[in-house]
N, C-alpha and C positions, 0 to 999 in steps of 0.2 A: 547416308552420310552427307549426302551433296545438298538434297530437301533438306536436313535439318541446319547448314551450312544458310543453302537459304532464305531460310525461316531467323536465322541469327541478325544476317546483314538485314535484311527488307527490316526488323525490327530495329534494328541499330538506326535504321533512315527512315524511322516513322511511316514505316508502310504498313497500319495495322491489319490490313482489309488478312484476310484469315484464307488459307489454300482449303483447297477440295480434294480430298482425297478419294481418287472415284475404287468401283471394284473392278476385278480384273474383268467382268461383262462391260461394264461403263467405258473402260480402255477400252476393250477392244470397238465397241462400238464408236465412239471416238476414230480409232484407226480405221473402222470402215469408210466412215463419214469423211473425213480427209482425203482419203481414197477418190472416192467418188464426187468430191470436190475438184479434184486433181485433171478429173475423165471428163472434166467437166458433165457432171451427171446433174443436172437441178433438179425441181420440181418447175412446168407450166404453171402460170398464171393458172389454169383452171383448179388443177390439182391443189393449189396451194387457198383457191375461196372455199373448194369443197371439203381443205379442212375446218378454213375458220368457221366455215357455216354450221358446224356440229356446234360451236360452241358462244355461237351467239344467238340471241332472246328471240 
């Protein structure tokens, strides 16, 4: 009731942009991820080239 509440007003104020309704794995992943925001948990500089590097040329 509250989401579709809203989804009423945000349309009412020309807020077109459209919500994500994730699944209950996406939540909860989500709530890991906050979590470990929280814990101040990041990724290193390293960790985080050694992603990008998988996905560049």
């Amino acid at each position: 009731m509250q989401n579709q509440a809203a989804r009423l007003l945000l349309a009412y104020a020309g807020d077109d942009e459209g919500f994500i309704d994730l699944t209950p794995e996406e939540e909860a992943d989500l709530v890991e991820a906050q979590a470990e925001m929280a814990r101040g948990e990041f990724a290193t500089e390293a960790e985080v080239q050694a992603v990008l590097a998988k996905f560049r040329s």
